[in-house]
Legacy VTK file of the C-alpha trace (Angstrom):
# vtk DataFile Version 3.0
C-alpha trace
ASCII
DATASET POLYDATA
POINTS 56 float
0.000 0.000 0.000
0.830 4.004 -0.821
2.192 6.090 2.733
0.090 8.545 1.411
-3.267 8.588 -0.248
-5.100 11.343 -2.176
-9.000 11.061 -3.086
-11.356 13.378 -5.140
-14.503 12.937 -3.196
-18.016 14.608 -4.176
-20.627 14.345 -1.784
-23.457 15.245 -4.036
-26.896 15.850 -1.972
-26.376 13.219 1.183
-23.703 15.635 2.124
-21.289 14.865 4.957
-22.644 11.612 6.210
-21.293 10.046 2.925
-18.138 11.325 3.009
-17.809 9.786 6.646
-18.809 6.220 5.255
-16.034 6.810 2.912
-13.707 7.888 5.651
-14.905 5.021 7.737
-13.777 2.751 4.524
-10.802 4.065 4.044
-9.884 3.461 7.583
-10.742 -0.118 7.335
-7.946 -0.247 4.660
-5.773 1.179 7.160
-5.738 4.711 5.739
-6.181 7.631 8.384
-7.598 10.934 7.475
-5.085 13.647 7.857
-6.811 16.625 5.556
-10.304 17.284 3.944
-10.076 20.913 1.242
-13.309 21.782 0.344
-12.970 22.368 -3.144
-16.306 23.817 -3.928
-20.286 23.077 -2.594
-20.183 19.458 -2.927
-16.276 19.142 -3.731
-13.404 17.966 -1.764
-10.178 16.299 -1.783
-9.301 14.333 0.906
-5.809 13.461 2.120
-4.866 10.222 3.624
-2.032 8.928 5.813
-0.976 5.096 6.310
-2.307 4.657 10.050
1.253 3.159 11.648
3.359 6.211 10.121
0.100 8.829 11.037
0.803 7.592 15.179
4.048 7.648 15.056
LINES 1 57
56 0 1 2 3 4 5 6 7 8 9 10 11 12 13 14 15 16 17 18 19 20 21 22 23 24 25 26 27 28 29 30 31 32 33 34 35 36 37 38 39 40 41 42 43 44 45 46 47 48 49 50 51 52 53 54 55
């Protein structure tokens, strides 16, 4: 797997709560989430860490 991982994400109209399912997911793959940037209204990129490197 990448250290680092960097997603597009849109949210579209269920807002936030899907981009936390995604989060969640991500997680599971043992990503951790060090940065959302809102890009626009439903727009962001997300920025993900390895979760051993993002403790230590």
């Amino acid at each position: 797997m990448q250290l680092y991982l960097v997603e597009k994400f849109d949210t579209g109209p269920d807002g936030l709560k899907s981009m936390q399912a995604f989060i969640n997911e991500k997680a599971a793959e043992g990503y951790a989430l060090v940065q959302a940037v809102p890009r626009n209204t439903y727009h962001w990129v997300l920025f993900f860490k390895r979760e051993a490197e993002a403790s230590a």
